[in-house]
Structure formats: structure tokens, C-alpha cells
LOROPA-432116 format. One record per residue (C-alpha): residue number from 1; residue in one letter; chain; x, y, z negated. Coordinates in steps of 0.2 Angstrom, whole numbers, padded with zeros to 4 digits. Example, Ala and Ser with C-alpha at 12.3 -4.5 7.8 and 13.67 -1.06 7.14 Angstrom:
residues 2
<pt 1,"a","A",<0062,-0022,-0039>>
<pt 2,"s","A",<0068,-0005,-0036>>
***
This chain:
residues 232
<pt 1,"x","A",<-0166,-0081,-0124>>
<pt 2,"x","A",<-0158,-0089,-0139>>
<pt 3,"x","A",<-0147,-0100,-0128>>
<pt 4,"x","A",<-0143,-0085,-0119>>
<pt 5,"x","A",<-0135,-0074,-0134>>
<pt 6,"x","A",<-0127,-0091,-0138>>
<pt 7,"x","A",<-0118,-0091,-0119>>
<pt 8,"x","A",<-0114,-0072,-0121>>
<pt 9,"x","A",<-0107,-0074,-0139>>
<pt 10,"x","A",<-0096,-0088,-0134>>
<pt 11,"x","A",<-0091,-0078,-0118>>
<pt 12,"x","A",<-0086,-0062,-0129>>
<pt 13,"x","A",<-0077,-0074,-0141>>
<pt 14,"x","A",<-0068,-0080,-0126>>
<pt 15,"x","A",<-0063,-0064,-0118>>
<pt 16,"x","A",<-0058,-0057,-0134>>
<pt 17,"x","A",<-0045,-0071,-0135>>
<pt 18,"x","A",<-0038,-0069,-0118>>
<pt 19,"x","A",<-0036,-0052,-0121>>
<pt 20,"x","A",<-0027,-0055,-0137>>
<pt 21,"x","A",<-0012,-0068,-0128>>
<pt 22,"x","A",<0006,-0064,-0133>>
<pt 23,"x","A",<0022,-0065,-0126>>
<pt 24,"x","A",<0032,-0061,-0111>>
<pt 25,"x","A",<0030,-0059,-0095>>
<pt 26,"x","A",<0014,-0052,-0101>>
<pt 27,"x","A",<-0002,-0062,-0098>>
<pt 28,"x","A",<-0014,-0053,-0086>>
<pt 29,"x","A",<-0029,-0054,-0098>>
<pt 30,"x","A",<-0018,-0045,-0112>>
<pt 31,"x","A",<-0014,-0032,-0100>>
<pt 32,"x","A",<-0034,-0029,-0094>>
<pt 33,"x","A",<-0037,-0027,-0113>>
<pt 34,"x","A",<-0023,-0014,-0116>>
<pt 35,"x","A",<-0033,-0003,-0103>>
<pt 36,"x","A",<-0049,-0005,-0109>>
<pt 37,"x","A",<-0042,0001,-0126>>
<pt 38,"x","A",<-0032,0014,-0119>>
<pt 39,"x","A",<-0043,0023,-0104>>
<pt 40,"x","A",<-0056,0035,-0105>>
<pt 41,"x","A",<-0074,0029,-0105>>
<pt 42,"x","A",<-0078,0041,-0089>>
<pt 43,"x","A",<-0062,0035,-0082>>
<pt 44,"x","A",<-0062,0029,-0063>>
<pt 45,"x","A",<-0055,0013,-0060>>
<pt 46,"x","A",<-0046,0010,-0041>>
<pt 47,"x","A",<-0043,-0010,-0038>>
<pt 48,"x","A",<-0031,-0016,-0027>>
<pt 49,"x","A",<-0035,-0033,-0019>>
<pt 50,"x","A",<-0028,-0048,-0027>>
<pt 51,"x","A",<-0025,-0056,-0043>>
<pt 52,"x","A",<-0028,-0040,-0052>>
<pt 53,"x","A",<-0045,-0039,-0046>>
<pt 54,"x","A",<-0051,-0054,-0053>>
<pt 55,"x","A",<-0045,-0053,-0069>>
<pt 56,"x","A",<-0051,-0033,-0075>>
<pt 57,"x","A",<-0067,-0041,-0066>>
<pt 58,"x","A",<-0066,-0057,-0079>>
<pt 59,"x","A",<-0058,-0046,-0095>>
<pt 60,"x","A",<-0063,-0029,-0095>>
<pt 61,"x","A",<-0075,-0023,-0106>>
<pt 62,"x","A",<-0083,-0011,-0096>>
<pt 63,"x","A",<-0093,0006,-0104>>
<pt 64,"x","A",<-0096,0019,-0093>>
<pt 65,"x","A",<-0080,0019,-0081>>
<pt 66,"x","A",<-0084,0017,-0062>>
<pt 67,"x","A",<-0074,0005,-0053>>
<pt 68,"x","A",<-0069,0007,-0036>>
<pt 69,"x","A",<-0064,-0011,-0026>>
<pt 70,"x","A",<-0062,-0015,-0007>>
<pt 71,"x","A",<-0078,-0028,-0008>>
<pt 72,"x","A",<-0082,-0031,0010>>
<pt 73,"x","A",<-0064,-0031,0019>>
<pt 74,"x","A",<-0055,-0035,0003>>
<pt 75,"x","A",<-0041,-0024,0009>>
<pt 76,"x","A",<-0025,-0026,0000>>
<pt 77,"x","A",<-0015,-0009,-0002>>
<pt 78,"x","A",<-0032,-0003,-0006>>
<pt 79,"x","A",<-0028,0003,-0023>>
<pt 80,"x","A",<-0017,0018,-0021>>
<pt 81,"x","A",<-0024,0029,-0008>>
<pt 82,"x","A",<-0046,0024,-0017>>
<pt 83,"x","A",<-0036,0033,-0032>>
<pt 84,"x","A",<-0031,0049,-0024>>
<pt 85,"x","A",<-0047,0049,-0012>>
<pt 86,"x","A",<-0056,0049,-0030>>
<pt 87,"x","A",<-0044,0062,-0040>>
<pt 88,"x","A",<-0047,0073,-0027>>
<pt 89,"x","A",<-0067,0070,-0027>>
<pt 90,"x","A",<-0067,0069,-0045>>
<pt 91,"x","A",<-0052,0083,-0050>>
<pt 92,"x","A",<-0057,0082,-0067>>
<pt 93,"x","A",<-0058,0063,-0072>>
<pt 94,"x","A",<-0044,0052,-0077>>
<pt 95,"x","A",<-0043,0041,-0064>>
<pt 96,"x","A",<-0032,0023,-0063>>
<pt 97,"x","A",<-0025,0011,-0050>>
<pt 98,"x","A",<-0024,-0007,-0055>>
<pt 99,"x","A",<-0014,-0014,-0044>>
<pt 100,"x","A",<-0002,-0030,-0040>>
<pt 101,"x","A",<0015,-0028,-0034>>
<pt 102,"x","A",<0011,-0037,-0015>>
<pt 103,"x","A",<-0004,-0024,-0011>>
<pt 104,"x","A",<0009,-0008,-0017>>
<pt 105,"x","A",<0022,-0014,-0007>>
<pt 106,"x","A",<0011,-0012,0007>>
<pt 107,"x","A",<0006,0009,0004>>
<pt 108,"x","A",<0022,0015,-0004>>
<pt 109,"x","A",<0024,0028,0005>>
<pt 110,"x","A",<0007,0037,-0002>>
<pt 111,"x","A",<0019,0039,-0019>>
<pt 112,"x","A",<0025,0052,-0008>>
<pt 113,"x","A",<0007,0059,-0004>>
<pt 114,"x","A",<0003,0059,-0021>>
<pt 115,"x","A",<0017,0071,-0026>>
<pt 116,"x","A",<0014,0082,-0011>>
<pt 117,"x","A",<-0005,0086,-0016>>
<pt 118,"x","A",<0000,0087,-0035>>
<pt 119,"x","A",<-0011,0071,-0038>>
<pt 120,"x","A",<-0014,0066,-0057>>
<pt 121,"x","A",<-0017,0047,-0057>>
<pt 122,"x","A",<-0008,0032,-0065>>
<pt 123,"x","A",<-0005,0018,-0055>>
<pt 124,"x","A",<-0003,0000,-0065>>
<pt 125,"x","A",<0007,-0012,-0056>>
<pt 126,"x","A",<0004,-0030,-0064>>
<pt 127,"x","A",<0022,-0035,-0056>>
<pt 128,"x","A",<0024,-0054,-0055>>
<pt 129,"x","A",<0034,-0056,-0041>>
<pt 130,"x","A",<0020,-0066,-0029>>
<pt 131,"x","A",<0005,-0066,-0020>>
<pt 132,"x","A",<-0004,-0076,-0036>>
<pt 133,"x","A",<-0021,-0077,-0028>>
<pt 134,"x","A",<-0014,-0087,-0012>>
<pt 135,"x","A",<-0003,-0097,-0022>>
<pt 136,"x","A",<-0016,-0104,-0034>>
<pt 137,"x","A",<-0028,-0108,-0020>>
<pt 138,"x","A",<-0016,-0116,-0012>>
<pt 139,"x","A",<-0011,-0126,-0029>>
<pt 140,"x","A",<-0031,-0130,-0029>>
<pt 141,"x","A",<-0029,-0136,-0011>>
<pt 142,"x","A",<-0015,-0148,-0016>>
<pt 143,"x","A",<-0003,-0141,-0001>>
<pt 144,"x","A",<0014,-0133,-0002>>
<pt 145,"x","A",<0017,-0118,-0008>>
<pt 146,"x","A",<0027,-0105,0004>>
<pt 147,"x","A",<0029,-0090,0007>>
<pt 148,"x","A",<0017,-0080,-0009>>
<pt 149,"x","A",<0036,-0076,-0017>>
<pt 150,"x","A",<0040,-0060,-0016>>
<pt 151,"x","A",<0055,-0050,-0017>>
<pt 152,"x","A",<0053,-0031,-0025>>
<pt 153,"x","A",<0061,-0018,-0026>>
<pt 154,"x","A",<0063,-0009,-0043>>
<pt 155,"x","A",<0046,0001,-0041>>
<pt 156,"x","A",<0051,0014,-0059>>
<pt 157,"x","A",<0065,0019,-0049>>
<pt 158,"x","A",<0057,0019,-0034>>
<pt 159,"x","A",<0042,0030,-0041>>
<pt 160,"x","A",<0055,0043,-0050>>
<pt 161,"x","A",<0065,0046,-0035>>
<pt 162,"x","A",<0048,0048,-0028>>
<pt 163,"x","A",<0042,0060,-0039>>
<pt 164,"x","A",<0032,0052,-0052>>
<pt 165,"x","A",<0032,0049,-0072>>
<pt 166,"x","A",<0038,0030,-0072>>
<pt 167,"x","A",<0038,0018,-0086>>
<pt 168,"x","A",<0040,-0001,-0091>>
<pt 169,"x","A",<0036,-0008,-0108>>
<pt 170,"x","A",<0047,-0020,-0113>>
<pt 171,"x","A",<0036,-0032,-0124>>
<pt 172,"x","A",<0016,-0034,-0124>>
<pt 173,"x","A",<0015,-0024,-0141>>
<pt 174,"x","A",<0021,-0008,-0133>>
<pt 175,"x","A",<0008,-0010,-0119>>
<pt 176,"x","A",<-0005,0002,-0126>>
<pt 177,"x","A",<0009,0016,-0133>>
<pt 178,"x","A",<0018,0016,-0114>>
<pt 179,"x","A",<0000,0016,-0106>>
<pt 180,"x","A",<-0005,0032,-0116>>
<pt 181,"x","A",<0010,0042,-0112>>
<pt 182,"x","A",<0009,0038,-0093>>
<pt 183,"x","A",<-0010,0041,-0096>>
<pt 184,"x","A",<-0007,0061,-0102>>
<pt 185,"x","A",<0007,0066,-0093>>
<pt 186,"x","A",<-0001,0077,-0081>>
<pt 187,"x","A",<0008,0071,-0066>>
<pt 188,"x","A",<0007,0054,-0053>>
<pt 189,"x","A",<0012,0041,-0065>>
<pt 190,"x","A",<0015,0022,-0064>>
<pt 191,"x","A",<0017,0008,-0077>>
<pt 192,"x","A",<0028,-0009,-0070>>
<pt 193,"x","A",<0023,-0021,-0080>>
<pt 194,"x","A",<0031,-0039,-0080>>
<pt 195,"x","A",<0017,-0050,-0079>>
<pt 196,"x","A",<0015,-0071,-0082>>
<pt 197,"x","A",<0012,-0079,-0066>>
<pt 198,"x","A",<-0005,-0088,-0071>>
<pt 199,"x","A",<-0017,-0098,-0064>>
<pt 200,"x","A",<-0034,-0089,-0063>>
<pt 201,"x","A",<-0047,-0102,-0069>>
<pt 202,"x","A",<-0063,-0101,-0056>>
<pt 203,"x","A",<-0050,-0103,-0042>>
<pt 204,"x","A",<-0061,-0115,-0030>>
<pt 205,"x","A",<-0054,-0122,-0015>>
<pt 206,"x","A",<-0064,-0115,-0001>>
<pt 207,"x","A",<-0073,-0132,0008>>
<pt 208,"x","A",<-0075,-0125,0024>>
<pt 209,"x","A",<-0061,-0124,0035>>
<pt 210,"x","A",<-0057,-0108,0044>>
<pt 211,"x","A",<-0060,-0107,0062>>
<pt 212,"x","A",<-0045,-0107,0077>>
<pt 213,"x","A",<-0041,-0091,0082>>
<pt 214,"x","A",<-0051,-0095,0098>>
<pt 215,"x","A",<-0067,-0102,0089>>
<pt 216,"x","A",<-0066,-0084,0083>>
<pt 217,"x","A",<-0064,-0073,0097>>
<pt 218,"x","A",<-0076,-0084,0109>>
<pt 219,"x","A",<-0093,-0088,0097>>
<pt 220,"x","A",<-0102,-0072,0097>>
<pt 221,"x","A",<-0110,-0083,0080>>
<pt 222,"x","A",<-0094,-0081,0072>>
<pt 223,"x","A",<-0085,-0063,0074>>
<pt 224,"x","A",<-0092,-0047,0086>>
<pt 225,"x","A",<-0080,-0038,0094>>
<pt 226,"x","A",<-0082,-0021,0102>>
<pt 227,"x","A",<-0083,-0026,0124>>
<pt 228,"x","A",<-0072,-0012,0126>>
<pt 229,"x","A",<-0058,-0020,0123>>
<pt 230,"x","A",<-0062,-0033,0134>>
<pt 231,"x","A",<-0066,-0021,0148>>
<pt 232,"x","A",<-0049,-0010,0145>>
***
């Protein structure tokens, strides 16, 4: 039990400094943090899939928030639309998207749908111009990196000619002020936020290699498919 509390004190010394890095682009551990300080401790939280997943799962200090993720299918572009399925479940609690800038670019047009049923939710974009995730495995597989750059499009522009409240701190001190206003404004609101491109420590390289595309569609050990498509 002893070395336990040791492990778990050394963890929440840990965690606190990650959350406390400086400087910009803003670190992805400073920018879990300014949530944690900033949203309600009923809030919902919606997780895209990515990079921003594993970080609010490595830094965020959870109370008694409820977290929404895509665990099985670890669909990206899941972020947005799990917020407004859980606003309009849940019309009274504040609910969040954490999202990266790859999985939003995939379900813009739901900023759209969010103004069209009046939908109160913040959506945070950690914006780092890539697909971090592939990139560091494929930096932890040695190979060469292509094709996890990505090219944006000005999403606070994009989210006010949309509609919504938009914001963009321009420093990591002003995260926590920008974060409350988009947080009360009573309208869809989202928060861009230049973020470091950083290489998330428990990246491991996956040992096995993935199967051809026709180990996968033949071995019934490997994927079921449904024998109707077969049959059409």
C-alpha cells in the first residue's frame, strides 16, 4: 500500500507539471489542465479520436464529469455530433467537445446542425496542423513520415460564418479566461487553440503487422462480414 501512495504521489506530481508547461504553440497537457479548471464538475465530456484523447485521458483530473469516447471503433469525427446527441439528451448540462483539428475537418458540416437546433455546447479544437497520433507511431516505427500534415482552414471564421461564438487565445495564459467566455455564452461555441506538436510518451509501436487487405476479407478468424453482400 505504501509503495502504491508513493507511485500515485509521483504520478500527481507529474501530471501537475505537465499541466503547468508554458509557451506557444500551447502544450497539449497545459491545455487538458485549463479545462479541468475551467468546466463544470457535472460537465459532459465528448472525445474526438486522436491525439486529444490520449492526453485528457493522461492529464485530466476527473471529478464527477462523464466522458464520452468512440472506444470500440475509435471513430474520428466522433467528437462533434456525441456533443449534440448529449446536449439534447442532457439539455441542462454544460457539455464539451475536445477535439483535434483532423477529426473536425471530417464533420464540419454538423456546425451547421448545431445552429439549426439551437445547440449550447463548446467545441475545443487542439489545432496542430497534423494527424499527431499517426505521426508519432510512425516516428516510433522508424519509417517516413507522409502524409499526417494537414492543411486547415481558419475554423474561428469558419465557426462565425457558421453561426457560433468563436475564439482563439493568443498565449497559454489567456487559455482559462477565453475558455470561460466560450463556456457561458449561451450559444454553439468553439475555441482554436494553437497547439505544440508533441510527442505523446506511451506511443508503442504495434509488433504485429496488419493483415493484407485479403488475409482480411478471406479468414473468417480475422473479420465477419455480413454474407449479404456477398450474395448481392
Amino acid at each position: 500500500m505504501s509503495r502504491c501512495q508513493k507511485v500515485k504521489e509521483k504520478w500527481a506530481r507529474k501530471n501537475e507539471e505537465e499541466g503547468n508547461s508554458e509557451g506557444y504553440p500551447v502544450h497539449p497537457s497545459r491545455i487538458i489542465r485549463a479545462l479541468d479548471n475551467t468546466v463544470a464538475p457535472d460537465a459532459i465530456l465528448a472525445l474526438d479520436t486522436g491525439d486529444n484523447t490520449v492526453w485528457t485521458n493522461r492529464n485530466f483530473r476527473q471529478t464527477n464529469q462523464k466522458t464520452v469516447l468512440s472506444g470500440y471503433w475509435r471513430t474520428m469525427g466522433f467528437g462533434l455530433p456525441a456533443a449534440m446527441t448529449a446536449k439534447l439528451i442532457h439539455p441542462d448540462k454544460q457539455i464539451v467537445a475536445i477535439v483535434g483539428d483532423g477529426g473536425l475537418q471530417m464533420v464540419l458540416a454538423d456546425l451547421m446542425t448545431a445552429i439549426r437546433y439551437g445547440l449550447d455546447i463548446t467545441v475545443v479544437v487542439l489545432n496542430n496542423e497534423s494527424l499527431q497520433m499517426e505521426k508519432d507511431k510512425i516516428d516510433v516505427m522508424g519509417t517516413r513520415d507522409i502524409g499526417t500534415d494537414l492543411t486547415n482552414p481558419d475554423f474561428v471564421k469558419l465557426a462565425e460564418a457558421c453561426g457560433w461564438k468563436a475564439f482563439r487565445p493568443e498565449s497559454d495564459t489567456e487559455i482559462e479566461s477565453v475558455l470561460e467566455e466560450a463556456l457561458n455564452t449561451g450559444n454553439p461555441s468553439l475555441v482554436d487553440i494553437e497547439t505544440a506538436q508533441v510527442f505523446f510518451p506511451e506511443t508503442k509501436q504495434h509488433k504485429k503487422q496488419l493483415p493484407s487487405l485479403s488475409e482480411a476479407v478471406f479468414s473468417e478468424n480475422k473479420i465477419h462480414i455480413n454474407e449479404s453482400i456477398l450474395s448481392s
